[in-house]
N, C-alpha and C positions, 0 to 999 in steps of 0.2 A: 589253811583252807584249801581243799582239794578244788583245781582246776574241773575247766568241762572235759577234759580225758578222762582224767581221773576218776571223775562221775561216769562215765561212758565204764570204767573197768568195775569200781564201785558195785555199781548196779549188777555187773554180774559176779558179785561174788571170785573177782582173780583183782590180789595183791600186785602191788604196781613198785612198792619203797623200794629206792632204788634204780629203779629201771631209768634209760634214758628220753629224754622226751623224744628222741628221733625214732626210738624202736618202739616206743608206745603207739604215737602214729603212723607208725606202719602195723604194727601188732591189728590196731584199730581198726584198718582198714580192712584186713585179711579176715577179721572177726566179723565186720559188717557183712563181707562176700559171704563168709559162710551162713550167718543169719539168714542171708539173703537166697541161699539156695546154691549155689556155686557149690560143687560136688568138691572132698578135702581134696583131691588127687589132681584138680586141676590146680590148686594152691603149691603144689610141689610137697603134699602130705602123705604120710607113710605111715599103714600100723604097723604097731610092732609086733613083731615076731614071735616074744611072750604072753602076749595080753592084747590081743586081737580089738579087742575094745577100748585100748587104746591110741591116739594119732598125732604123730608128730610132726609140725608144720613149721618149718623155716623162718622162719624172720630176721633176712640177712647173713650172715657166713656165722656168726655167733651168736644169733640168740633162735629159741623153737616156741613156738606154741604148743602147748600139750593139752590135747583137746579128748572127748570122751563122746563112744557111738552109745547113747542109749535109744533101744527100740528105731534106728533107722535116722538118728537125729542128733546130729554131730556138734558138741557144744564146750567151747573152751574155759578151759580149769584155772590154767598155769601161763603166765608168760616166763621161763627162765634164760639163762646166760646158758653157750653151751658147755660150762666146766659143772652148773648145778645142774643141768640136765642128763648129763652123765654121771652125776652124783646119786639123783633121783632115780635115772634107770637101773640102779647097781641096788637100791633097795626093791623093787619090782621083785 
C-alpha cells in the first residue's frame, strides 16, 4: 500500500519504485515550490539545451527532477538517479 508520498507522486502521474524516501521528500518538496509558483531557476533548474521545453532540477548531488514547460507552466514528469538521467538524456 503506497504511503502518503507516494500518493503526493501518484497523483501526478511520476513513478517513485525504487527511489529513496529521503529524495522523495525532498523531490516533494521542490515539487510543491513549483505548483506553488516558485519560478524552476530559483530551484537551481536548467533547460536543456536540446529541448528547451525541457528542465532539469537537482534533487541533491545524484538525483534530477525532470520537469516539462507547457504553455508557461512548468510540471514535473520524472524523478531519476543521476546515472538514468543521463541515460534518459542520451535518448532525447
Amino acid at each position: 500500500m503506497p504511503g502518503p508520498s507516494n500518493n503526493f507522486f501518484t497523483r501526478r502521474g511520476i513513478p517513485v519504485h525504487g527511489i529513496p524516501p529521503a529524495v522523495l521528500a525532498k523531490a516533494r518538496q521542490i515539487i510543491a515550490r513549483l505548483e506553488a509558483g516558485t519560478p524552476y531557476w530559483k530551484l537551481h533548474g536548467k533547460r536543456l539545451q536540446f529541448n528547451r521545453c525541457v528542465i532539469s532540477i537537482p534533487v541533491g548531488r545524484t538525483w534530477r527532477i525532470l520537469a516539462e514547460d507547457k504553455a508557461g507552466r512548468v510540471q514535473a514528469r520524472q524523478v531519476l538517479s543521476h546515472s538514468r538521467y543521463n541515460h534518459r538524456l542520451a535518448q532525447f
